[in-house]
MIRORO-926678 format. One record per residue (C-alpha): z, x, y. Coordinates in steps of 0.02 Angstrom, whole numbers, padded with zeros to 5 digits, always signed. Layout:
BEGIN
ZXY;...
//
This chain:
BEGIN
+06396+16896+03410;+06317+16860+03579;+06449+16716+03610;+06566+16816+03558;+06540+16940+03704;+06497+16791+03820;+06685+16716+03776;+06765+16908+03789;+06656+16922+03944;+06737+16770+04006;+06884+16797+03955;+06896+16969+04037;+06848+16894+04204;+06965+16754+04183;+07105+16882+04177;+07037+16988+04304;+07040+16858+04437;+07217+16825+04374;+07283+17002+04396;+07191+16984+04577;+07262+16827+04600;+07434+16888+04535;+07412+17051+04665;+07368+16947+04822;+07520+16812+04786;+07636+16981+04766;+07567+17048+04915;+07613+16873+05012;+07784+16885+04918;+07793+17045+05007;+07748+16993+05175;+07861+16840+05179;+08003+16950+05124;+07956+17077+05267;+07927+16921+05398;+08110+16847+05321;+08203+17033+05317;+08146+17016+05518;+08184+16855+05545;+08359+16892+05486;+08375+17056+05555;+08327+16975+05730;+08441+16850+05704;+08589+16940+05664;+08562+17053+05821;+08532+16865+05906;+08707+16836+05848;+08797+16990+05876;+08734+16991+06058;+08797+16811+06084;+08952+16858+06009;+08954+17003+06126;+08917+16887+06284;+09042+16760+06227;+09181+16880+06217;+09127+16948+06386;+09131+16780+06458;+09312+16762+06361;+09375+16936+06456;+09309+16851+06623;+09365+16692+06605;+09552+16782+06561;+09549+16899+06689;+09505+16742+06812;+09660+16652+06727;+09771+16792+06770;+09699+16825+06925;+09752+16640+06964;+09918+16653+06889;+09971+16791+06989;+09896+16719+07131;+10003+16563+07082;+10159+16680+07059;+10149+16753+07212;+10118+16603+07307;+10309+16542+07221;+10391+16697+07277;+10345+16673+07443;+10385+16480+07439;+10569+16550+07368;+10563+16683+07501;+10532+16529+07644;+10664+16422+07536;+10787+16581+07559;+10746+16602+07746;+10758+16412+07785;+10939+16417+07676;+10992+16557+07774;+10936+16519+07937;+11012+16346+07903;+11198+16417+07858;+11182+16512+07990;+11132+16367+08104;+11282+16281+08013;+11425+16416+08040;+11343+16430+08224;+11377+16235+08245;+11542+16247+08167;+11584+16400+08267;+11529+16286+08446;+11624+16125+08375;+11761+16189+08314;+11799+16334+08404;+11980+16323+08417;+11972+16327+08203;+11890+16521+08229;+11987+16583+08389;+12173+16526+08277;+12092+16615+08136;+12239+16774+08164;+12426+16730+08244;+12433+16830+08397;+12617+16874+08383;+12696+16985+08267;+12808+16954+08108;+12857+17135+08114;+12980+17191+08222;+13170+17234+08246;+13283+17183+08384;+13464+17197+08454;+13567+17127+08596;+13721+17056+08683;+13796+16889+08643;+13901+16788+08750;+13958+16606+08724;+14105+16486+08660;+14171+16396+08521;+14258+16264+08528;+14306+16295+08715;+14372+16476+08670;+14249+16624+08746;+14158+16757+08629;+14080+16892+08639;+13992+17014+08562;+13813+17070+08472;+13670+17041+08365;+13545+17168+08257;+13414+17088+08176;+13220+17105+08091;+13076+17028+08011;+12968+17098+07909;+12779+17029+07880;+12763+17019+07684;+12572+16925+07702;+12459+16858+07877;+12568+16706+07821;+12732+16733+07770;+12878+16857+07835;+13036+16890+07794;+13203+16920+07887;+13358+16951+07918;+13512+16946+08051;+13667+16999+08064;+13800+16939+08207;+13970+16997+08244;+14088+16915+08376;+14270+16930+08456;+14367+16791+08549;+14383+16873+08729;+14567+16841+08740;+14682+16808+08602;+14710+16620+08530;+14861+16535+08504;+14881+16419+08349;+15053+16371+08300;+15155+16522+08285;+14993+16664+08294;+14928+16722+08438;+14793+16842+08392;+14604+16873+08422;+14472+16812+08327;+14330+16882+08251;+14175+16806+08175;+14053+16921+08028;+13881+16796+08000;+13740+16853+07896;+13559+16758+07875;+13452+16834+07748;+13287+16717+07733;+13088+16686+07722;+12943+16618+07814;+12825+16562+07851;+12694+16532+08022;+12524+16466+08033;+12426+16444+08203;+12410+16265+08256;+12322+16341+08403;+12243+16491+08492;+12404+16544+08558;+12542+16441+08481;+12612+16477+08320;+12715+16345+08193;+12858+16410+08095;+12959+16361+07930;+13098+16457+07863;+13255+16456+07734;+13391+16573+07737;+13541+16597+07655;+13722+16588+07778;+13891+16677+07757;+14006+16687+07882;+14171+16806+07888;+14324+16724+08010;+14473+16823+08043;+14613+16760+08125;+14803+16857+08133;+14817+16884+07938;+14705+16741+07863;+14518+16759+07825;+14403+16626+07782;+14230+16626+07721;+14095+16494+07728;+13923+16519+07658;+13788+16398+07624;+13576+16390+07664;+13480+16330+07798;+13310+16253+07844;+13238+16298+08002;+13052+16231+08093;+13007+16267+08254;+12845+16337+08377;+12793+16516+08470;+12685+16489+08619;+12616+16617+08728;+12582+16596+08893;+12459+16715+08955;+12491+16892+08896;+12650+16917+08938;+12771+16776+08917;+12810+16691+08770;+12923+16518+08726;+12988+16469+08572;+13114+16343+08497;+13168+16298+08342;+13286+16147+08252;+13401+16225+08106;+13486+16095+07976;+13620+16211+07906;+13722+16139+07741;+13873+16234+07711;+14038+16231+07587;+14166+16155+07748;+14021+16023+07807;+13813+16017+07858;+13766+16066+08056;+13628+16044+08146;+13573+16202+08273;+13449+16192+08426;+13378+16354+08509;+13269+16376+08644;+13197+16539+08723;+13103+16630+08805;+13023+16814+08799;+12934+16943+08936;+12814+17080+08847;+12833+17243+08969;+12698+17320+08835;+12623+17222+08666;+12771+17315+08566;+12917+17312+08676;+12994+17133+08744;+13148+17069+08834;+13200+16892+08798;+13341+16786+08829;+13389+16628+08715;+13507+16504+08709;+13583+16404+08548;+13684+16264+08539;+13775+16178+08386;+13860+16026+08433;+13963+15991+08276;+14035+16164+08271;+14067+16151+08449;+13963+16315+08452;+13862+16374+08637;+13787+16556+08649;+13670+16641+08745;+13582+16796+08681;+13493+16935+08803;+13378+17075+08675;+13264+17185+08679;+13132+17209+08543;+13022+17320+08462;+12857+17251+08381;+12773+17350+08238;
//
């Protein structure tokens, strides 16, 4: 019985020492799961504030990157502004030179004569040895700065009448030029022309009438000399039905105003046997 109680005895300490044992490891259980729910919960606000500093130090390190970019962008706009001013201020530098080396290429930039303008006078001459006389209308018209056109009309009478076999009667002579142009400055003050036109010419004589038509091509200068007087001449290669001519006029022209002129010219046709001289007055527009 006695051992019996010893062993129970025994037994019951055993176990209490057990359940001791069992509380003290539970209450280290409990402290390393305290000491590890702080080491975690340290560790995760470790971690958020890193996180937090890193994207700080990301928002910095962007804002530097577009600090330096528009830095960057700004210093390209004002290399393109310096390009633009160097461009410009070389054109310019450019046209300047051109302007000083060439300056005869600006000053003949405009004619200074006028393709506009209508004009009438007396005409005197011969054909063929046989004296005429009579007038002229005609006009131009400027169409562009470079090309006019014009148009002339002519009408003459023999100054006594003509004898040819059996007739004896006065002659008259109807011409018409209808044509177009055109002048460009070779010069400040001179002007070079090219024109075609279209002839017809009306000859009466007693009771017959003839009429010759045909077209003719015509080059020739206008010079100024000073403000007042101006010079021209011109060579005319004239193909008709009866046979092909070749006309030379020269002339001259005094400006009382820029509008109004007097000039006197002279044309000669040596196959036709043709001389006149023309004195007109003119009106420029």
């Amino acid at each position: 019985m006695f051992l019996k109680n010893c062993i129970a005895a025994t037994a019951a300490l055993v176990l209490a020492n057990g359940v001791a044992l069992a509380q003290d490891e539970a209450q280290n259980l409990d402290d390393v799961l305290d000491q590890a729910e702080k080491s975690a919960e340290q560790a995760l606000q470790e971690g958020e504030e890193a996180v937090e500093d890193m994207a700080e130090n990301m928002d910095a390190a962007a804002d530097e990157m577009a600090g330096d970019a528009e830095g960057a962008a700004a210093e390209a706009g004002q290399a393109a502004e310096a390009a633009d001013e160097a461009a410009e201020g070389e054109a310019g530098a450019a046209v300047a030179q051109a302007g000083d080396g060439s300056g005869q290429a600006i000053a003949i930039a405009e004619s200074p004569f006028s393709y506009t303008y209508f004009g009438a006078g007396y005409v005197i001459g011969d054909i063929n040895g046989e004296d005429d006389s009579g007038y002229q209308v005609y006009g131009s018209y400027a169409v562009t700065n470079s090309v006019f056109i014009q148009a002339r009309f002519t009408s003459l009478e023999s100054d006594d009448k003509l004898t040819i076999g059996s007739v004896s009667d006065e002659r008259s002579i109807d011409e018409y030029r209808v044509g177009v142009g055109v002048n460009v400055p070779v010069r400040d003050s001179v002007d070079a022309i090219a024109s075609v036109a279209y002839f017809d010419a009306e000859t009466e004589y007693g009771a017959s009438e003839t009429d010759t038509d045909g077209y003719g091509i015509s080059a020739g200068l206008r010079a100024m000399r000073g403000d007042k007087l101006e010079l021209n001449a011109s060579l005319t290669h004239i193909d008709t039905e009866a046979d092909n001519d070749t006309e030379l006029l020269l002339g001259g022209r005094y400006y009382q105003t820029p509008k109004l002129s007097f000039g006197i010219s002279y044309d000669r046709s040596d196959d036709d046997g043709v001389d006149r001289y023309l004195l007109d007055a003119r009106m420029n527009f």
